[in-house]
C-alpha positions as CSV (number, residue, x, y, z in Angstrom):
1,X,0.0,0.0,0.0
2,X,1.1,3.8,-0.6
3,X,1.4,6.1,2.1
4,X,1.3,9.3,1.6
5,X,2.5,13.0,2.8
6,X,2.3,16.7,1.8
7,X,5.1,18.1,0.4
8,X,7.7,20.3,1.9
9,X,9.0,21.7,-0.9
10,X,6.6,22.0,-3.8
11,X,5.7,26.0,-3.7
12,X,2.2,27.7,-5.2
13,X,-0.9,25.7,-6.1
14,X,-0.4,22.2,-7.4
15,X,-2.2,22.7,-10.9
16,X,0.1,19.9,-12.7
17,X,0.3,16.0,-11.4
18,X,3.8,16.2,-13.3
19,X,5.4,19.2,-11.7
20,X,4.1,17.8,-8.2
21,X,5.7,14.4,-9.0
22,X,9.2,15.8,-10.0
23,X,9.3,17.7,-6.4
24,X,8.7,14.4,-4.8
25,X,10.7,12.3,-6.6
26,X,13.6,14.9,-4.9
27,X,12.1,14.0,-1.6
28,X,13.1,10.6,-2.1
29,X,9.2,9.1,-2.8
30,X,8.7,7.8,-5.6
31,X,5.2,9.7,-6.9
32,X,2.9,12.6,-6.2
33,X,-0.4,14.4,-7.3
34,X,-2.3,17.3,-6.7
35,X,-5.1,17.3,-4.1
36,X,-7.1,20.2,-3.7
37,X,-4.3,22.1,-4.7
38,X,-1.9,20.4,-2.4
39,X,1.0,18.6,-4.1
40,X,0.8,15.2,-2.4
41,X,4.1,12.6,-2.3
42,X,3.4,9.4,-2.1
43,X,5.7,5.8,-1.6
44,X,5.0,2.4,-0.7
45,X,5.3,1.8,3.3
């Protein structure tokens, strides 16, 4: 299963599932998305 956290770095609205992703993947998880604006990392636990 993924667990999942809010981003520390991602800045602004999340508008793009992509740019939110990249941020993560610096992070060290391995995905993200937007929700409600949020960027949103997520990685297996």
């Amino acid at each position: 299963r993924d667990c999942t956290s809010q981003s520390h770095k991602f800045v602004g609205l999340c508008l793009s599932d992509r740019n939110c992703a990249s941020v993560c993947l610096t992070e060290y998880f391995t995905g993200g998305k937007c929700d409600h604006r949020r960027c949103v990392c997520t990685k297996g636990c």
